[in-house]
N, C-alpha and C positions, 0 to 999 in steps of 0.2 A: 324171698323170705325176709330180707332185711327189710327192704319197704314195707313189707304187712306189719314189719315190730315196730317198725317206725311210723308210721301212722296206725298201731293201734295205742298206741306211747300217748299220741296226740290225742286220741279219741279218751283213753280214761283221764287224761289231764283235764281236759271240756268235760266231763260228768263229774269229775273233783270238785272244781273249778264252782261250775253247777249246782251243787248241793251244799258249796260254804257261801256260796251268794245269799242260797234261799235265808240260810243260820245269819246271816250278816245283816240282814237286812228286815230281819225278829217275825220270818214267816214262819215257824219251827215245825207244823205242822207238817208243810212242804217239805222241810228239809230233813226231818225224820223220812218221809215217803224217799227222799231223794238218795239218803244216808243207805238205805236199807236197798233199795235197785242198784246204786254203785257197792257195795258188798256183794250181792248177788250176779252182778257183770262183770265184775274183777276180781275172785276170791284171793287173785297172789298179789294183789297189787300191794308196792310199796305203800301208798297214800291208806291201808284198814286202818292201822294204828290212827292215827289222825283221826278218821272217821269213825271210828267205837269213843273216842273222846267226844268229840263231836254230837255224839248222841245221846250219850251222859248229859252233855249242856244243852243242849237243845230239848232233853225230854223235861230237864229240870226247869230252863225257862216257859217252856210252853205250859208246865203245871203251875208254875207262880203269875202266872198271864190270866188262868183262868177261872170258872167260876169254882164258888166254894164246893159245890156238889162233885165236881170232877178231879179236884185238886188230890185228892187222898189216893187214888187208881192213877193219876198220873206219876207224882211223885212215887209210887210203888213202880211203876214202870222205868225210873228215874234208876231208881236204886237197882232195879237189875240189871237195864244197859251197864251201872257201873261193874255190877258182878261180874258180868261177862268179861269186860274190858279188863276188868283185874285177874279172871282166869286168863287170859289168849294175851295178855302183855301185862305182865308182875313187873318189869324194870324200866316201865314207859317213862319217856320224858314229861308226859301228860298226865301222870300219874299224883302228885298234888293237887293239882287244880281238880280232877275225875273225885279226889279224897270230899275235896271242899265241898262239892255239887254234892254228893252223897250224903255227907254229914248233914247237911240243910233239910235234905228230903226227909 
């Protein structure tokens, strides 16, 4: 039992790891798709908080990336990852910066 928590420790760190690369490296597309499979394979995982931030900026940068016809359905998309993120973590560390992206959108 300890090995499987111990390599599955490992396993959601690699799909963390994984979807702040794709945000890192300004593919946000990806890294939304990426955000939302590791939510969905780790619902307890320590690393959500991080990752509903994560997707606040990443839906925000990928709306200000793109063209003018999609910009307004993204940044509404922006604005409710924030929602969410401010329902499920009110006292986040991430919680400024989550304000900032909002306010923009």
């Amino acid at each position: 039992t300890k090995l499987i928590t111990e390599l599955r420790q490992k396993i959601e760190k690699k799909a963390f790891e994984q979807a702040v690369l794709y945000s890192r490296i300004g593919n946000h597309k990806a890294a939304l798709v990426a955000f939302n499979n590791f939510q969905r394979g780790f619902p307890d995982s320590d690393y959500n908080e991080e990752i509903a931030f994560r997707k606040v900026e990443s839906a925000y940068q990928l709306a200000q990336q793109s063209i003018e016809v999609k910009q307004k359905e993204r940044f509404q998309e922006a604005a409710a990852f924030y929602e969410t993120f401010l329902d499920k973590y009110p006292q986040s560390k991430f919680l400024r910066r989550a304000e900032s992206y909002y306010e923009k959108s």
